[in-house]
N, C-alpha and C positions, 0 to 999 in steps of 0.2 A: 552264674546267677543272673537272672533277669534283673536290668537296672529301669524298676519304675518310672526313674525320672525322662526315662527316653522313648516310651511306649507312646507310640502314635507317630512318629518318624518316619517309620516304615512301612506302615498302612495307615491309612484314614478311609472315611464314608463321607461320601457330602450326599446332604436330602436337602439342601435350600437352595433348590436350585434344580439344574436334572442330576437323576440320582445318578452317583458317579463312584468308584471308589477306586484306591493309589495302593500301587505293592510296593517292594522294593527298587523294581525293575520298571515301575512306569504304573498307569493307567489301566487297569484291566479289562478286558473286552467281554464286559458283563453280557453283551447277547442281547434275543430281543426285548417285546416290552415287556411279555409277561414275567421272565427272568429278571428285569430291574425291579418290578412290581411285587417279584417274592422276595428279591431283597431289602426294599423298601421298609414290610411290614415288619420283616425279623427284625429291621434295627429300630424300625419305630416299639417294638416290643423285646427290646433287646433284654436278651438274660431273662427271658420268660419264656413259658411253653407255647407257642403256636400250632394250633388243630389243622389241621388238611383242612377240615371241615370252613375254619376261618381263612387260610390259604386260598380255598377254592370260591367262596366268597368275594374275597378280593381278586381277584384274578378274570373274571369276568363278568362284565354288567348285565347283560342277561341269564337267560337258566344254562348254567354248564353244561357242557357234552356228557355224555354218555364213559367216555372214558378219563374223565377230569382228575381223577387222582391219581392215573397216572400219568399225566402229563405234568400233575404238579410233582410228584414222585422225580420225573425224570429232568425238571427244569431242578429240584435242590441237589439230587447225582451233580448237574454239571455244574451249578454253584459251587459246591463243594470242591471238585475238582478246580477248577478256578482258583478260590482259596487256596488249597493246596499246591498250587502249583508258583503261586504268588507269595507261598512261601510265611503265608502269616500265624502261624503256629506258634513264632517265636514271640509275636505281641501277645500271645496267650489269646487269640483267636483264632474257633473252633466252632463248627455247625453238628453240633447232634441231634442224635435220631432217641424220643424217647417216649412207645409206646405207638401212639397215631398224632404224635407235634412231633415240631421241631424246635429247639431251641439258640441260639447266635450267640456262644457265649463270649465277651470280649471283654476289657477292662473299663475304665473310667476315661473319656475323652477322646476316643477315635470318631463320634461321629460331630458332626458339625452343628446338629440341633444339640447337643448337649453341650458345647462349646455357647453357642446363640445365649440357652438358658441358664448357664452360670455366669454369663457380663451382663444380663439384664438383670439377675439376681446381685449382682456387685454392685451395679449402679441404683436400685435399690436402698443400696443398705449406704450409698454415699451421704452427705451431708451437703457438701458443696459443687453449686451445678458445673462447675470444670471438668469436676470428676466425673460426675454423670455423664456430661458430654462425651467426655473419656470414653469411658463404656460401652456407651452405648456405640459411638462410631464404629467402636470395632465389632460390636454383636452384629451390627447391619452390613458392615463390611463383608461376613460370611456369606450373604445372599448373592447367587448370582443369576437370578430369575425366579420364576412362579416356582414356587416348593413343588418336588414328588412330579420336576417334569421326567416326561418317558415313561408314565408309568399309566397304565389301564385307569380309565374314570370310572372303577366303582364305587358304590356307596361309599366302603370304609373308605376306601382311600383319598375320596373324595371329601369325605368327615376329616381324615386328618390336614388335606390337604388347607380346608379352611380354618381348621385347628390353628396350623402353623403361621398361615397367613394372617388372621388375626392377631396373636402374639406379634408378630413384625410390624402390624400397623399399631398394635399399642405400645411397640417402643420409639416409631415416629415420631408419634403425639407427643408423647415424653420429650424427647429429645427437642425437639420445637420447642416447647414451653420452656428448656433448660437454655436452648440461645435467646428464647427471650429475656430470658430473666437477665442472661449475661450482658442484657443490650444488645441484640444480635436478631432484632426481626425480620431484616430482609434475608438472612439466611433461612429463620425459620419458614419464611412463606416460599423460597425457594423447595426444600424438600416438599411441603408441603402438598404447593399448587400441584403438582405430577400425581404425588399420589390421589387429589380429591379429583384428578382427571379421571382416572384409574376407578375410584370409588365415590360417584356424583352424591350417590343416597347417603353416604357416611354423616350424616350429623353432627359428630364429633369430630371427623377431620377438615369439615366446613367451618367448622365455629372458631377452629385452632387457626383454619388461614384464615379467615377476617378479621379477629385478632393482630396475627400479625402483618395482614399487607396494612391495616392500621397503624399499627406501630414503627410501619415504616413508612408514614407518611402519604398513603395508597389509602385516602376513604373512602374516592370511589368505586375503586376496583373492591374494595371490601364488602360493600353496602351491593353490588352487580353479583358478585357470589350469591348472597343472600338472596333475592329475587331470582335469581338464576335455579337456584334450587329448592327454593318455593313452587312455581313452575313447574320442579322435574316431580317434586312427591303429590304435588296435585294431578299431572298427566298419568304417569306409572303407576301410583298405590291410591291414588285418591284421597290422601290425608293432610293438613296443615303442619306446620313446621314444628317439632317439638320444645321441650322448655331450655335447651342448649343452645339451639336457636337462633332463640329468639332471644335469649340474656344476652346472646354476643352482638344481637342488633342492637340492643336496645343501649349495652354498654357504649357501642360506637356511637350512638347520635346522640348521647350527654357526654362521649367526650371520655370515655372513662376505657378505652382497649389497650392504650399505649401502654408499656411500663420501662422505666430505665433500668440499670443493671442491677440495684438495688432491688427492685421489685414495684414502687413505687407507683401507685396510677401517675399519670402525666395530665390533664384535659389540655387538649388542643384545639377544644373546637368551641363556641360560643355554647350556651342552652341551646337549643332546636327548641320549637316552638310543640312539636309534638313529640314526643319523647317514648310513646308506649305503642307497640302493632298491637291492633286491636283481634282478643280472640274471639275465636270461633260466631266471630260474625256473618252472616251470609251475603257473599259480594252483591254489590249494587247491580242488577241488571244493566248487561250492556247494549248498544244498540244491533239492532240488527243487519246484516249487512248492503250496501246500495245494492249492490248486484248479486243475483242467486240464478247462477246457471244447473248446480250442481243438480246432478239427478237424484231419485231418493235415497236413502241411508239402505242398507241393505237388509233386507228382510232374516230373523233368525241369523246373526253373525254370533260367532261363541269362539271364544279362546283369542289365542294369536295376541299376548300379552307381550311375549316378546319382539315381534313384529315391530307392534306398535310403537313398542318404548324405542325402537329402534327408527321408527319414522319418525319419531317425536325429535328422537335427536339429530337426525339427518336434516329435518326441517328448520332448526334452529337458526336463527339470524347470524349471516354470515358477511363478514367485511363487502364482498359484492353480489349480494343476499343468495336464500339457500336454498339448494336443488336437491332432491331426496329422487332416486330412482330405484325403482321399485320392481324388482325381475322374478322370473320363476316360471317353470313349466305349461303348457296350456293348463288352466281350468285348477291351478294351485288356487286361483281367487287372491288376486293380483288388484282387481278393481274394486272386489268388497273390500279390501285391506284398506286402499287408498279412500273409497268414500266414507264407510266409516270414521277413518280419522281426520278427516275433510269435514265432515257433520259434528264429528267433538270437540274442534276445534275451530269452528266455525267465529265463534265469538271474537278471537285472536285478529280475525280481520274483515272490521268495519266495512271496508274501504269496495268489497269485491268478492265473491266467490266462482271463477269462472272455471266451465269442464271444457273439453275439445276430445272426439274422437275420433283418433285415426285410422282406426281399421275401417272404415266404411261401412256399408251394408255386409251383416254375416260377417264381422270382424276382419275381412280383406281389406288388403293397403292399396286402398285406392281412392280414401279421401284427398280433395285438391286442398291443399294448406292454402291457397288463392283464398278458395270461401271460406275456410276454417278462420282465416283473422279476418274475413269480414263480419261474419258473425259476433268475431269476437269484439271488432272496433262498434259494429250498431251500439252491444250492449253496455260499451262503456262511455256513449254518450253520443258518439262521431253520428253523422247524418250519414244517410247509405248514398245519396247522390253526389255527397262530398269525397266518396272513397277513392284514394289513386287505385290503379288501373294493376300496376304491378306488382308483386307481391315482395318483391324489394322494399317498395315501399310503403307497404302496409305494414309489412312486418315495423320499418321505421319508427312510424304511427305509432302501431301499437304500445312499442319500448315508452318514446315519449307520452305516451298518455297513463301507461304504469308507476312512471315513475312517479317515485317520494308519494305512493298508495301502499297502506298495509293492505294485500292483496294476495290471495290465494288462486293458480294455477294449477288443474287437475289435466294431465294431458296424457288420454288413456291409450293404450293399444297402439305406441308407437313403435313404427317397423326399422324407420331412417333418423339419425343424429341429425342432416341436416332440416327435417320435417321440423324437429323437436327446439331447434337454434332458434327458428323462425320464429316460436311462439312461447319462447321464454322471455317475461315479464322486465321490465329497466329497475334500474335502484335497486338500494340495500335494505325496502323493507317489506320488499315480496318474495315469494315462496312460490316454486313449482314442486310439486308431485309427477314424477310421467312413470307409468305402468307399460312394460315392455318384456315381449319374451327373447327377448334378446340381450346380451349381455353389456351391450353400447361401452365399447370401453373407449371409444372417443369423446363419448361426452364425460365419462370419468376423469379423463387426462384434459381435453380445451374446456370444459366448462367446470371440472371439481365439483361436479354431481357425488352427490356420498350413496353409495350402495346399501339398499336395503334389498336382499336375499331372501326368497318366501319360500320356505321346502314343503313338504308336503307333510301332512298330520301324522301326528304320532298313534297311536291304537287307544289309548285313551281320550283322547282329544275326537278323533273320525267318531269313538262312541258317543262320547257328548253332542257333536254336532247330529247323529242321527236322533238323540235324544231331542234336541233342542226342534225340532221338525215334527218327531213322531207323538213326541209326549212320552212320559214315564211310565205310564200305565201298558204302553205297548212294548216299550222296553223289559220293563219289569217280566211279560209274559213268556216272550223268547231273549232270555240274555242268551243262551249260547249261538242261538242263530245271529244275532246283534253283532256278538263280537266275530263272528268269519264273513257277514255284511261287510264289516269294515275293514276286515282282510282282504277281502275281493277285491273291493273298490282302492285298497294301496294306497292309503290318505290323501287319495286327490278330493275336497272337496266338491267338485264339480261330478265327480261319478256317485259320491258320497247325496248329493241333493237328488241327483236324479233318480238314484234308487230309495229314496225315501219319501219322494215325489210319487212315483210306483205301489210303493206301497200305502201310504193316507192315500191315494185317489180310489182305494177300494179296501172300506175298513173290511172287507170279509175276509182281505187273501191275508193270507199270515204272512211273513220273513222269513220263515222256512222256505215258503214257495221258490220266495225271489232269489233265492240264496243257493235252491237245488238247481236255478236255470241257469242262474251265473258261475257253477262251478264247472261248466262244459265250454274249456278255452274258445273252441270254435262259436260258442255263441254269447260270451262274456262281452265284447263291445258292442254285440247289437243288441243286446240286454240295458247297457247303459245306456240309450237315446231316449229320450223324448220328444216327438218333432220335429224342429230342426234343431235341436240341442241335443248334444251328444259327446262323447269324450270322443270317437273317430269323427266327426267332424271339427273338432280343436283341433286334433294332433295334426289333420289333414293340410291345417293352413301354414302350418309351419315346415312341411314337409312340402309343398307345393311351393315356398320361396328359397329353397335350398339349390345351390348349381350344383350340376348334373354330375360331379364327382363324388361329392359330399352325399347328393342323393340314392345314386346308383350305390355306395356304402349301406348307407341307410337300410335299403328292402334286402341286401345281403345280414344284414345285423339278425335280420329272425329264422337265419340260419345256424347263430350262436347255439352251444352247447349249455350257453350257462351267461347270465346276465352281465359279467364283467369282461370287458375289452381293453387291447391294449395296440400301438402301433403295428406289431408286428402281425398280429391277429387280424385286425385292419388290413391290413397290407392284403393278407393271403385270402381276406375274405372279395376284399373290392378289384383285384388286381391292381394295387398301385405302387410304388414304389412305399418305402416307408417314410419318406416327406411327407410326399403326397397324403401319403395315411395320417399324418400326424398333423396334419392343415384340414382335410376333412374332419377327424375327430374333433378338433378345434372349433369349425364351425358345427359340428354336432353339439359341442359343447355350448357353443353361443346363441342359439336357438333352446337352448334347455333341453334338446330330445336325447343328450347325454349328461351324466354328472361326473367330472374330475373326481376323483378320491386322490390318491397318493401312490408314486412310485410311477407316473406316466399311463395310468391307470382311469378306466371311466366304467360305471354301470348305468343299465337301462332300468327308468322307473317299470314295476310289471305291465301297468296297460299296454304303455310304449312300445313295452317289449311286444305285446300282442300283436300291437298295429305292426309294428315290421313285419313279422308275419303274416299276418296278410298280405300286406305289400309282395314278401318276397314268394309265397306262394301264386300269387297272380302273375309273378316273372314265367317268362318264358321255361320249358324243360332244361333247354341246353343252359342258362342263366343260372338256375339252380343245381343240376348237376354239379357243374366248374365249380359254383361257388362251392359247394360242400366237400368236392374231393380236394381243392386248394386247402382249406380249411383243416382238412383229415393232413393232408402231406404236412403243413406248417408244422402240426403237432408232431408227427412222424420223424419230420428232420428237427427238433428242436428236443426231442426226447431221445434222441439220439446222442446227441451235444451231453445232455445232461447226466444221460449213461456214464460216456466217457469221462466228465467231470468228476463224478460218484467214483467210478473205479476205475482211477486212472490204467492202461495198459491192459485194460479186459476187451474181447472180441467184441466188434459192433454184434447185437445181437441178428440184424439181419441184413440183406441188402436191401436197398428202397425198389419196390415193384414197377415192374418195367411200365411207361408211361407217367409215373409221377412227375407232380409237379414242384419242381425244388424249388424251398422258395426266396425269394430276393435277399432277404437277411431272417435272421435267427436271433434269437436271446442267446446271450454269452453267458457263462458261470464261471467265476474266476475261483471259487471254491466246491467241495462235497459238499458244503452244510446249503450254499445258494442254489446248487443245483437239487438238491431233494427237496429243500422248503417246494421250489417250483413242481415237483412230482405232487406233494401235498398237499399244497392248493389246488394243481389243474386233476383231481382226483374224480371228482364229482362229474365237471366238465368233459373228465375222457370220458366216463362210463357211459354216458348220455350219446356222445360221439362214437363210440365203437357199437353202440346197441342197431344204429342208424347205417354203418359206412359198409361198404363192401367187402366180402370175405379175406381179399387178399390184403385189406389195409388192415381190415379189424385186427386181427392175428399179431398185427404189427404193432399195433397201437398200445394191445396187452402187453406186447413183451418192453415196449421201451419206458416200464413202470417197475422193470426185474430191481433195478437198485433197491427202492421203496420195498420192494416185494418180501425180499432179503432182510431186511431192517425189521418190518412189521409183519414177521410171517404168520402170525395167527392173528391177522386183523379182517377177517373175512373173504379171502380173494379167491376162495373155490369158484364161483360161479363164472364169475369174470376170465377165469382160465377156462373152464370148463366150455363156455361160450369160444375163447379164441380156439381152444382145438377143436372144436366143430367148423368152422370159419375154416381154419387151417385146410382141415382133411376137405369140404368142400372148397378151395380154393386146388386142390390138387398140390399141395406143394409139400413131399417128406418129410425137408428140412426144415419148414413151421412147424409141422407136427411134430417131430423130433426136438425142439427146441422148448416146444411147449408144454410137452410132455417131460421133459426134464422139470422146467420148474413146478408145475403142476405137482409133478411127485414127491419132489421138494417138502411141497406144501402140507401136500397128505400128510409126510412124513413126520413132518412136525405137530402138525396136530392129531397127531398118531390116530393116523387111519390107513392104517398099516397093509391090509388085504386090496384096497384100492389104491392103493399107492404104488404094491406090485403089478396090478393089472397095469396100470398107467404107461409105469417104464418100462414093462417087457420090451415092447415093441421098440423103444424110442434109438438104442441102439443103430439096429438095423436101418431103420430111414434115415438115419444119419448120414451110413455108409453109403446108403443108396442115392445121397446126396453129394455123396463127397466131402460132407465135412467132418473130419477126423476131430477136430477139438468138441464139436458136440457129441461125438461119438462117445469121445474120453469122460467128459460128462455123464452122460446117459447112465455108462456104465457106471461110475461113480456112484452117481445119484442109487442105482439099480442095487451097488453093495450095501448100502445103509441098510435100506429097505430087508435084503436079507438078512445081515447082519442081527436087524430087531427082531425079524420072526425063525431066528434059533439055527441059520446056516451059515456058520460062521466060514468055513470050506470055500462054501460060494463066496462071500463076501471077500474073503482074501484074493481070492482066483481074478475077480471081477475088477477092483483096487489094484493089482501088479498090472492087468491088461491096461486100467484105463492110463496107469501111470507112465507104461511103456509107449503107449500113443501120445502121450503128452509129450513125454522126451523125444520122440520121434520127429517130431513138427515144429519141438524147439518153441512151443508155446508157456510162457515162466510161466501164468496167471493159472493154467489150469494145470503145469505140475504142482505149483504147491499147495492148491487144491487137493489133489491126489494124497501127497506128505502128507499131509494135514489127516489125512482121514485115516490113510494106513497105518499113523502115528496111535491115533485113536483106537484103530481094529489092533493094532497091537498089543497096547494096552490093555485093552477089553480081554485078549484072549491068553494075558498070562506074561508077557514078553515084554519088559520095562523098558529092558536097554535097548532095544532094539526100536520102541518107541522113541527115546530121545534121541537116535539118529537119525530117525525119518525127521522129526521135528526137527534137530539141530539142520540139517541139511536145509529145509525149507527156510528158515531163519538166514542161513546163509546168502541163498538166492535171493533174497529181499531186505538185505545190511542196507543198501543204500536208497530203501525207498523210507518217505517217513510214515508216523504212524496209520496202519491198516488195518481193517477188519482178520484179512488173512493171517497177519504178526500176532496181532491178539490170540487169535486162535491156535498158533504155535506154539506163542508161549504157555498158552497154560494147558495142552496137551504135555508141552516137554517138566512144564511144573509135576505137572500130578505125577508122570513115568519118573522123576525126580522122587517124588515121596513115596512112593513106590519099593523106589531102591533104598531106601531110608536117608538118604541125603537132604536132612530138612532145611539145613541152611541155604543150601541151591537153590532149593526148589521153593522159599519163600523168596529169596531175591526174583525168582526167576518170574514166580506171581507178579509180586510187585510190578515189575515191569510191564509184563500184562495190563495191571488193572489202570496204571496211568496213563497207557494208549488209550486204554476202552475210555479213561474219562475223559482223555482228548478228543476224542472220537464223538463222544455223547452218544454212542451206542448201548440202548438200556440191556439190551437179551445178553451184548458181550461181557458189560461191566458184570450182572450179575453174575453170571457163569463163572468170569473171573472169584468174582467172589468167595462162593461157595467152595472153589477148589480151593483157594486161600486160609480159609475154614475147614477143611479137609487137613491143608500142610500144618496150619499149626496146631490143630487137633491132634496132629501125629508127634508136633515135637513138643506139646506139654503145654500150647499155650489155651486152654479152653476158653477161659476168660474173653480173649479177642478171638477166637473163632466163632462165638456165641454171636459178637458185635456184628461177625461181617455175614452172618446167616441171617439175622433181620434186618441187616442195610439191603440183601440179596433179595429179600422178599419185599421188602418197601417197593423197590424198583421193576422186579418180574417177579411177582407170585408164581409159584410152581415149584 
């Protein structure tokens, strides 16, 4: 009997926090994020029915793929499995399948939000704040970071994620009021102050710490809250403080915030003379400032909300005042961000508004910071025949004539840290701004500049801004063309004006127009110029102060198959070692003409990606060549690796072609699962690259995808083969063709196209031989029985199955004898002959006792299951299942779990069990329809 009282011992969920969940045996290795993400929702909807439909919702922020349910299909397979193998059955949790949801069915308190909401429910229902405190300590105790991390930012998820987060911050507040009460404010403003760091706008958790740094004898820090965050909802939302407030001001200046443990007001402070913030009054104009260098406010600026609030708080007065550095790509609008909020803020400082531009003429760094702080010493008072000489000591000057000025500092288009030292402002109550495409991570670290990050627009955003230019009435006319305008352009605002510039300087041409001339790569950035304004002449400048390692990188970059790079790819594209590659991408990175993502990983924004291309088309023949066949080999030798990873002890499938270039290092796989992910990522990437590379590599490049191929045989890969055996047979080489032709027919074979599929492999045999490779030979043949096998020669197919098995045994190759078992097992089978199937099967089992779970075991087993049920031996032959279907779910192989299945459903159909053979025919179909 299950004993209640100990249910959650052995398994728990944690969601407050990253979602995590505990077997018996430890911590389960839930996988990646979309897998935490489907387990997330089931336990946020625990003991309810969850739709695919709602699964596949959460599961990705944009429009899902094409083949989305079954992916979500094959991420709850390995959930399951997981479960199951973690053994929690016995806390009476269980994930079923019922209809098109799924439901998580578990008991009362395995997960950790339901834990959270029954002590905040306790402490509710207390009477005495000890007890609350109680409570509460320990609901908060279950947090161990931001709820639902690891898990995809979709809408729902992101609803619940603020869901739960709110609930947390309303037992805070709570909690705080409850050590107030106990006499205990400086604890309360302790929790407090962190979280109103955490959340500035909170209202409510501002009012709760002024309160209590009050009540701990802190009015002024109380009353600096208050004006601090007055400030932030007038910069960010544009609105005045609300009625929580401003009661928590107005309590502190008559004296009334304290309370002893009793509960007690305390006054500590005399009457104040004014007692009440006056509402919605409109502030006093303030004065305007002495100095006003700043250029104008930027014409049409729209959005960049976040930005802002972002510069607002970079700008903040800081102990030895505060430096907001402002980076991003050419032509992100890096200098509208900064004058903008230079112009809304302008009021903030009386004292000065001064600009400095360092790029020079045409944005080049070749302003002298010499005249830059003379300009800047004229304007703030200094006589020009008084100015010293060296810029040592101008800069001196400067500081001392800044200082103890509320004074504003715009210093645009700086290339060098020490440029920017020079002409950073004295004292703690001026402010610089510098706008740089450079990442300046020295002034981050000697000066504690706070980074403000300006990415490029989103598709809603690119459209407003052409709105904001074009007018709505032109919008209104062509939205579809509008929105692939702002496709084109890649939400770089600066290609974004120029094309909308283009378009108003002649109300007659449509957006269509502009839109049909910009869709022709080769003439997309000279499409973007105006003048001497253009997105290739930004990208040019930044690419023109790159050294020659970093750069020579660079114009190989638009030789990529696909916008994402990584060191190793680096490496094979620039010829450098993989330091070397990992120090240029670095400064690709710090120039903005690359973006970090994660995993040692960077992509190119699209124009960029364009300019490289060009760049790397203007290289030299021989330059390009190298680069592209380097490039081709990297993938060659690194999907070779990956092969081997996938199936351990399987034949490389080919040799690498005489004259490659091997390359320096290789990505490792320490498992199958790291090594395929990497097939299905670099999926896209190959196909672009074999469409391009030359016959002898192409051939090559299809086959080092056979793993993936095998997995996803009916995921469209005719053509793709079809292409390398053409490549092959023009490369002269049998043994491609024969290789290729194997799996090709494979392929046919499974998506029964069965007459092409014997045309395929007639041949493939013999070039094998003619190759000398016997184990493709034994293959071929193989491959060649099936195919018979299905179109009604069963004769052939046995004849062809002894030959190829005898060639296997012959070479002493295990991988592709039990291959062979495997299939003679099956044509056994098929043709009447049970026991003599479980021998073949038993035997192949044997030869692979000591490897662990495999695609080829799986397939053993439920060959020798079914020739089991067969014989009538039901009990065998459902253990013998069983075992099967736990590889397959080890495996997370979807075609073998189900297969499993189905014969599973077969054995117990045979020994009476309908009921659960019913179950495992539409778990079988949930996973592989067919």
């Amino acid at each position: 009997m299950h004993d209640k009282n100990t249910v959650g011992e052995a398994v728990h969920f944690r969601l407050l926090g990253a979602v995590s969940a505990d077997g018996a045996d430890g911590e389960l290795r839930l996988g990646p994020e979309k897998r935490r993400s489907l387990l997330a929702l089931l336990l946020l909807r625990r003991n309810r029915a969850v739709s695919v439909a709602q699964l596949t919702e959460a599961l990705w922020v944009a429009e899902p793929p094409a083949n989305a349910r079954t992916v979500v299909q094959g991420h709850v397979s390995r959930l399951r499995a997981l479960l199951v193998e973690a053994r929690v059955d016995r806390d009476e949790v269980h994930l079923a399948t019922a209809g098109d949801a799924y439901t998580l069915h578990l008991p009362d308190g395995l997960v950790d939000v339901e834990r959270f909401d029954a002590l905040v429910a306790a402490a509710r229902a207390e009477r005495h704040s000890a007890d609350v405190v109680d409570a509460l300590e320990r609901a908060l105790g279950l947090w161990h970071g931001p709820a639902l991390t690891g898990t995809v930012a979709s809408p729902p998820l992101e609803a619940w994620r603020q869901t739960l987060e709110e609930n947390r911050l309303a037992a805070v507040e709570t909690l705080a009021e409850h050590y107030r009460l106990l006499g205990e404010p400086a604890r309360a403003a302790e929790i407090l102050r962190a979280e109103t760091v955490e959340h500035p706008l909170r209202e409510s958790l501002v009012s709760a710490l002024m309160l209590a740094l009050f009540g701990a004898g802190r009015q002024s820090d109380a009353l600096d809250w208050y004006h601090r965050t007055r400030e932030s909802l007038a910069d960010r939302l544009g609105v005045d403080p609300g009625r929580a407030l401003n009661a928590a001001y107005e309590r502190i200046l008559r004296g009334e915030g304290a309370a002893t443990a009793g509960g007690a007001p305390v006054a500590v402070l005399p009457e104040p003379v004014l007692v009440r913030v006056p509402e919605q009054r409109a502030p006093e104009p303030e004065p305007l400032p002495a100095v006003d260098l700043l250029p104008r406010a930027p014409r049409g600026f729209h959005g960049r909300e976040a930005e802002l609030a972002a510069l607002g708080d970079a700008a903040r007065s800081a102990p030895d005042g505060a430096i907001a550095l402002v980076t991003g790509p050419a032509g992100v609008g890096k200098t509208a961000l900064a004058l903008h909020w230079a112009h809304r803020h302008a009021a903030r400082f009386p004292d000065g508004l001064l600009f400095a531009d360092l790029g020079g003429p045409g944005g080049r760094p070749e302003c002298d910071v010499h005249e830059v702080l003379g300009e800047l010493l004229t304007a703030l008072g200094a006589a020009r025949e008084d100015l010293p000489d060296g810029a040592a000591a101008r800069s001196a000057l400067y500081r001392r004539l800044t200082t103890g000025r509320r004074i504003l500092v715009v210093i645009d288009n700086a290339w060098d840290v020490d440029q920017v030292r020079s002409l950073l402002p004295g004292g703690t109550d001026a402010v610089a701004v510098v706008t740089s495409r450079h990442r300046m991570l020295g002034l981050l670290v000697s000066e504690l500049a706070r980074p403000v990050p300006v990415p490029v627009l989103g598709q809603d955003e690119s459209t407003a801004l052409l709105a904001r230019v074009l007018g709505p009435a032109r919008i209104a006319a062509e939205p579809a063309a509008v929105r692939e305008l702002a496709r084109l352009c890649a939400g770089l605002p600066l290609a974004l004006r120029i094309a909308a510039a283009k378009v108003s300087a002649d109300p007659r041409r449509q957006i269509a127009a502009l839109v049909g001339q910009l869709r022709h790569e080769q003439r997309r950035l000279a499409g973007l110029a105006a003048e001497e304004v253009g997105v290739t002449a930004a990208l040019r400048l930044s690419y023109e102060q790159l050294p020659p390692p970093a750069a020579r990188l660079f114009r190989a970059l638009g030789h990529l198959p696909g916008p994402v790079i990584d060191a190793y790819t680096a490496a094979a594209l620039g010829d450098l070692d993989p330091d070397a590659a990992a120090r240029a991408l670095e400064q690709l990175a710090a120039t903005h003409l690359v973006t970090e993502t994660d995993g040692g990983r960077y992509t190119l924004h699209d124009l960029v990606w364009l300019y490289a291309r060009e760049l790397g088309d203007r290289a030299g023949p021989v330059e390009r060549r190298l680069a592209r066949e380097r490039l081709a080999d990297q993938y060659l030798f690194t999907g070779l690796g990956a092969a081997e990873a996938a199936e351990p002890g399987s034949q490389p499938c080919f040799v690498p072609a005489p004259g490659s270039h091997r390359p320096r290092a290789t990505a490792e796989f320490a498992t199958a699962e790291e090594a395929l992910a990497w097939l299905g990522a670099h999926r896209e990437p190959l196909a672009t690259l074999i469409a391009t590379a030359d016959p002898a590599r192409a051939w090559r490049l299809v086959l080092t995808q056979w793993p993936l191929i095998l997995r996803r045989v009916r995921d469209g890969w005719v053509p793709l083969l079809q292409h390398a055996l053409e490549a092959a047979a023009e490369a002269g080489d049998p043994d491609g063709e024969s290789q290729v032709r194997a799996l090709l027919g494979w392929v046919l074979v499974s998506n029964r196209r069965l007459p092409e599929a014997q045309t395929c492999l007639a041949p493939a045999a013999d070039l094998a031989q003619r190759a000398g490779n016997q184990v493709g030979r034994a293959v071929a043949l193989i491959n060649l029985a099936l195919v018979q096998a299905e179109l009604g020669d069963p004769a052939a197919a046995g004849a062809g199955l002894a030959q190829g098995l005898e060639i296997a045994l012959a070479v002493d190759h295990r991988h592709t004898v039990t291959l062979a078992l495997h299939h003679l097992a099956r044509h056994m089978l098929a043709t009447g002959r049970p026991r003599q199937a479980v021998e073949h099967a038993q035997h192949g089992l044997e030869l692979t006792a000591d490897d662990g779970p495999e695609v080829r075991r799986v397939l053993l087993h439920t060959v020798c299951g079914e020739a089991l049920t067969g014989l009538g031996r039901h009990s065998e032959a459902r253990v013998r299942l069983l075992a099967a279907l736990a590889e397959a779910e080890q495996l997370g192989h979807d075609q073998a779990t189900a297969e499993v299945l189905r014969a599973l459903a077969g054995a117990e159909d045979a020994a009476g069990l309908g009921r659960s053979a019913a179950g495992r025919r539409r778990r079988a179909d949930e996973i592989s329809p067919g």
